[in-house]
Every structure is written in structure tokens, then in C-alpha cells.
C-alpha positions as CSV (number, residue, x, y, z in Angstrom):
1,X,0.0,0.0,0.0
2,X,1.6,3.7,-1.3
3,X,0.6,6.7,0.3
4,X,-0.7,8.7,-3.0
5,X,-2.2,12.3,-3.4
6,X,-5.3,12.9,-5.1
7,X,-7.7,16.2,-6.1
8,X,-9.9,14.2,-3.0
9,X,-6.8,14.7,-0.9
10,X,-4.3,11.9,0.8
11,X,-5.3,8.0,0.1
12,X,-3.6,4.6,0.5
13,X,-3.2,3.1,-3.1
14,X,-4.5,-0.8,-2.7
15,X,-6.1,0.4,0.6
16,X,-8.8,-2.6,1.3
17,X,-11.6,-2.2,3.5
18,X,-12.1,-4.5,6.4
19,X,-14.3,-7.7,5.4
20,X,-18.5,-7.0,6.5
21,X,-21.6,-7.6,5.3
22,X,-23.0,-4.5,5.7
23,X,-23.1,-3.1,2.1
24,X,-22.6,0.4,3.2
25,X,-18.9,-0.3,4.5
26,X,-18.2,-2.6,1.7
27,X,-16.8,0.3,-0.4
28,X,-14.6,3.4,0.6
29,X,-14.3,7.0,-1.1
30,X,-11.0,5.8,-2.7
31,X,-12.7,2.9,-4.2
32,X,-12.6,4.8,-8.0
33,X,-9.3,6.0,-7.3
34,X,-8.1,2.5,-7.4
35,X,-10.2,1.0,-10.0
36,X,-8.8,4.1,-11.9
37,X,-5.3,3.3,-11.2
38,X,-5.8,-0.7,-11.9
39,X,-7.0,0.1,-14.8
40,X,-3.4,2.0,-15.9
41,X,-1.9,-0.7,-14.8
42,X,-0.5,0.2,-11.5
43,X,0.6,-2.5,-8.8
44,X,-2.4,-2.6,-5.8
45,X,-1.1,-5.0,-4.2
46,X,2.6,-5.6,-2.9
47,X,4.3,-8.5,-4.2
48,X,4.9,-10.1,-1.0
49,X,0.8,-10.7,-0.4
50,X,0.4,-11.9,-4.0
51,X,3.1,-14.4,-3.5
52,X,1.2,-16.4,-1.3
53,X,-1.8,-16.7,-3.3
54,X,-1.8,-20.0,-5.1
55,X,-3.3,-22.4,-8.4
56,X,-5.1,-25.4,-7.4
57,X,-7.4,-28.5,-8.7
58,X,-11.0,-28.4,-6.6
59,X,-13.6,-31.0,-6.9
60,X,-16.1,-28.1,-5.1
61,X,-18.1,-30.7,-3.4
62,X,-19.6,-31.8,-6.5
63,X,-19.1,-35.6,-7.7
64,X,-18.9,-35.0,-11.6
65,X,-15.6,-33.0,-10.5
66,X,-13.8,-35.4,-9.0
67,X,-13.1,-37.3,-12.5
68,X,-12.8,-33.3,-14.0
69,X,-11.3,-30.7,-11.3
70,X,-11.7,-27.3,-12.1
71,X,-8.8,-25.2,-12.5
72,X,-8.7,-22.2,-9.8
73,X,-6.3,-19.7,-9.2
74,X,-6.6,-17.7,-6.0
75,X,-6.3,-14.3,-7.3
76,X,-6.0,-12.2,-3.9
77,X,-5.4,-13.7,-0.6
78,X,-7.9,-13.4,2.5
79,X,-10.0,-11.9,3.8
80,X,-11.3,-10.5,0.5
81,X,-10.4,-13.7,-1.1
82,X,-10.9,-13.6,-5.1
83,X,-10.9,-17.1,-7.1
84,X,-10.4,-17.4,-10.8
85,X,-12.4,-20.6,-12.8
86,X,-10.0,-21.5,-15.4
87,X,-11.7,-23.6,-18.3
88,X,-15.2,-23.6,-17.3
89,X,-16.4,-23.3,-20.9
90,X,-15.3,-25.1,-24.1
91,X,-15.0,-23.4,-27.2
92,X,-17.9,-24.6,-28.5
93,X,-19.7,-23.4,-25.9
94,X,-17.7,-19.8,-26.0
95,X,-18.8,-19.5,-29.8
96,X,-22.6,-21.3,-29.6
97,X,-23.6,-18.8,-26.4
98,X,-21.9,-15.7,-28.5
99,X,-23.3,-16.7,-31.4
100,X,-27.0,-17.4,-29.4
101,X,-26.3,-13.8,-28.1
102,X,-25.7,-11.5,-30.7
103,X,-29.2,-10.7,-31.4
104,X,-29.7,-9.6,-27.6
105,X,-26.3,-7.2,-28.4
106,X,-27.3,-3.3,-27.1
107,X,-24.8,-0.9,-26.2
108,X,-23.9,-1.0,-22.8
109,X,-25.1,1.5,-20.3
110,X,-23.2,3.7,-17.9
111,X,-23.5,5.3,-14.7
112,X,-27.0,5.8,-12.2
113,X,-28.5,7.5,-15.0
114,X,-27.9,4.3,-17.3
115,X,-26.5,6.7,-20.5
116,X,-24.8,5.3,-23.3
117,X,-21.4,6.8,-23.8
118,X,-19.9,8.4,-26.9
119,X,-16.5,6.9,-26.1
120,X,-17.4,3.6,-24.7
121,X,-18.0,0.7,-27.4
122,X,-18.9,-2.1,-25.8
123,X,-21.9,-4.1,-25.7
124,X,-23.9,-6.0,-23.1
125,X,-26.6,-8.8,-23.5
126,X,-29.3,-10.0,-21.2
127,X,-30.9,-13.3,-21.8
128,X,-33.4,-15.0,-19.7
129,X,-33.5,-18.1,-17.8
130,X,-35.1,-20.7,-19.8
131,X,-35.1,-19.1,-23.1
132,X,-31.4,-20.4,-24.5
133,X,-30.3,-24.4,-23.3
134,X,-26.8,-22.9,-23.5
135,X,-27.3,-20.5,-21.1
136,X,-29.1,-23.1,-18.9
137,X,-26.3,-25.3,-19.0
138,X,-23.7,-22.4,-18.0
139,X,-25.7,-21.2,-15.2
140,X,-26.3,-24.7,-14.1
141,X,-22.5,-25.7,-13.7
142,X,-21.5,-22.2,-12.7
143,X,-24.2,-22.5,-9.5
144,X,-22.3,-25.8,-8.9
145,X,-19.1,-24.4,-9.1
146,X,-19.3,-21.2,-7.0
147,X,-21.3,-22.9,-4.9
148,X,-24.2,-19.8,-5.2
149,X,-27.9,-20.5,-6.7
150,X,-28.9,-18.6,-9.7
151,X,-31.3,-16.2,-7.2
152,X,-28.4,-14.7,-5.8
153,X,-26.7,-13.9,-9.2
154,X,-29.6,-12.4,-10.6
155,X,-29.9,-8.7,-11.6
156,X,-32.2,-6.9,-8.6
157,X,-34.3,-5.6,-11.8
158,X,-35.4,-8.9,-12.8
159,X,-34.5,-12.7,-13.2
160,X,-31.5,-11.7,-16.2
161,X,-28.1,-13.2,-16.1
162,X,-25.1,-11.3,-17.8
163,X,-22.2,-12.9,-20.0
């Protein structure tokens, strides 16, 4: 963590707030300051803590994975601990769910206001559960992966899941 200065005055660069459940205290003033400098490609974390994060083969509980571990890569250490799914979709399925997608393609929105930016290309699709098997299947085994059930992934609009 590097003491910075910033137009909102002093910060701590990586700073991490302590681990709650109270949504309020989840996220600190600096928290666009960081995602701002992550973004540039500046180091948030110091070596030493990202040293001890690790790769590892996890059956999650679930029987099919014991004859096909899932790859996982513990991206940043506890308390805040963030895991990576390696190779939880196959090609196919990559190019079948883009492809079932692509008519759902809007721009994506930005900010409270939900505005669509001049500068910002991308594009975001929504589709349902129960209207593409695809996207069945990749909730189902993602629920079983993470360990979470679809209702706590949705969108608090509405039942939509985002790839």
C-alpha cells in the first residue's frame, strides 16, 4: 500500500476495506481511485501478499468433479479472497452462447443514470432463464461451481443473467 495524493486529498493506493456484510462499509471514497489506477496498470497489491496466493485442482463438493477438477487460481489472498475458474467453458460453448447472443447485443449502459457513452464501445446482452439451453447449461454448472444458486446472481431488476 503507497501513500498517493489525489484532487480528493491523501489516500492509500490498494487500501482494502475490512471484510463486512453491511453493504454500506463494503466500499470506501478511494474505491474509483483504485479501479482508476488498476485500470493504468498500476501495482495494488505488494508482491509479498500476491506471493502467497496459489493455483489449485478443486472437486467443489460436487461428484462429476472429481473425474474433471476445475482449475482455480486464487487471485488475492484473504480476507477478501478472489478465485479465478479456469476452463469452465469449451470453445464450443464460448462461440454457440456468443453466437445465441448476438441478437440480444445493445450498447452498454453507464453510470446511475444508465447513458450510453460516446466513447465507450462495448456491448452488453441480457438473456433469460429458460429461453437459451446454452445458457441453462452455463448457469447450471456455474451454481455448482461457485457454490451460489442462480437467485443470488440475478440482476435486482429482474431474473436476467449477464455474459
Amino acid at each position: 500500500e503507497e501513500q498517493k495524493n489525489h484532487s480528493d486529498g491523501e489516500y492509500v493506493l490498494g487500501l482494502v476495506p475490512p471484510k463486512t456484510n453491511i453493504r454500506e462499509e463494503m466500499f470506501t471514497k478511494h474505491d474509483d481511485i483504485n479501479y482508476n489506477a488498476l485500470c493504468k496498470g498500476e501495482q495494488l497489491v505488494k508482491p509479498e501478499k500476491l506471493r502467497k496466493s496459489k493455483c489449485f485442482y478443486s472437486d467443489q463438493n460436487e461428484p462429476y468433479y472429481i473425474l474433471h477438477p476445475i482449475a482455480v487460481e486464487e487471485a488475492y489472498p484473504d480476507p477478501h479472497k478472489i478465485l479465478v475458474f479456469h476452463n469452465v467453458m469449451t470453445m464450443e460453448e464460448t462461440r454457440a452462447l456468443a453466437e445465441e447472443a448476438l441478437p440480444f447485443m445493445k450498447k452498454s449502459l453507464i453510470g446511475s443514470d444508465k447513458l450510453i457513452s460516446d466513447t465507450r464501445v462495448s456491448q452488453t446482452a441480457f438473456i433469460e432463464d429458460g429461453v437459451s439451453s446454452i445458457v441453462d447449461r452455463i448457469n447450471r454448472r456455474i451454481n455448482k461451481i461457485t457454490g451460489l444458486s442462480g437467485s443470488m446472481l440475478l440482476d435486482p431488476e429482474g431474473k436476467k443473467e449477464e455474459f
